[in-house]
C-alpha positions in Angstrom: 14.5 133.1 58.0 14.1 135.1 54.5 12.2 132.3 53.2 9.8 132.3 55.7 9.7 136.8 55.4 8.5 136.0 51.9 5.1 134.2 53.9 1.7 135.2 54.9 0.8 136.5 57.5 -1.4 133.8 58.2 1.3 130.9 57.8 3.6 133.0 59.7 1.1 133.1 62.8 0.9 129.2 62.6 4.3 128.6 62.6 4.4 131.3 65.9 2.1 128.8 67.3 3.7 125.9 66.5 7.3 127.2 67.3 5.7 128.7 71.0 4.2 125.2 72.0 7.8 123.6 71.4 9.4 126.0 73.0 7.5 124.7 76.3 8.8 121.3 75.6 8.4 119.1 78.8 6.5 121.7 80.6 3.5 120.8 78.5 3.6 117.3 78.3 0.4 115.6 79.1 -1.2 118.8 80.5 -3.7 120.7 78.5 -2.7 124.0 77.1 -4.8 126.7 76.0 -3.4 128.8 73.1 -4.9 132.7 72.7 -4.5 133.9 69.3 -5.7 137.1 67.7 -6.2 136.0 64.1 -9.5 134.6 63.2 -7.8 132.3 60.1 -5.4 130.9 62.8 -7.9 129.7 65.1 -10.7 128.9 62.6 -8.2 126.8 60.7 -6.8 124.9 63.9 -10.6 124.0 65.3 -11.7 122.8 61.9 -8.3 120.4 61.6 -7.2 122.5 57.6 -8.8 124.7 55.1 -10.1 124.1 51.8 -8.2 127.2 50.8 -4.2 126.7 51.2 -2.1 123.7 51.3 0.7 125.5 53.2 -1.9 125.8 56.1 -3.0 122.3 56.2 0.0 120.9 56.8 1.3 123.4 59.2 -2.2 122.3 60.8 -1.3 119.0 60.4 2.3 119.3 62.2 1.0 120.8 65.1 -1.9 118.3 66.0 0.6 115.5 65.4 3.2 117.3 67.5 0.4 117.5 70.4 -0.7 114.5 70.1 2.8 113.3 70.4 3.5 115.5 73.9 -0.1 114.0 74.9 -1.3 117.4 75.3 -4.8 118.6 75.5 -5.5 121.7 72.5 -7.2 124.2 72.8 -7.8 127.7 71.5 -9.8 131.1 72.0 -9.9 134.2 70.3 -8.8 137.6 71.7 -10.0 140.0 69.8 -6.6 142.6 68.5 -7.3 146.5 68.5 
């Protein structure tokens, strides 16, 4: 957990992501889910599959299509916009 204080804020709403959809476990499994995010890097970098700009983010982008594909789970994502 201190390692992953020491993130950004971006990262650190990936791995949210990624930690909320395996929280579901069999719940989701073959159905499609439909994630609403509030940070424009978190859902741009998801629809385009990585970034040209941070490693760290395209393999966290990485572990969560494999882990969907895995759970045969439909992905998708829309912004809401934060205040």
């Amino acid at each position: 957990m201190a390692e992953e204080a020491k993130e950004h804020i971006n990262f650190l709403e990936m791995l949210a992501m990624l930690f909320a959809l395996k929280s579901l476990g069999s719940l989701t499994h073959g159905k499609h889910v439909k994630v609403m995010v509030d940070n424009t890097t978190t859902e741009s970098t998801i629809k385009q599959m990585g970034t040209s700009h941070s490693p760290k983010l395209n393999k966290l982008t990485i572990d969560i299509w494999d882990w969907c594909i895995e759970q045969h789970i439909w992905f998708s994502m829309a912004r809401i916009p934060g205040s």
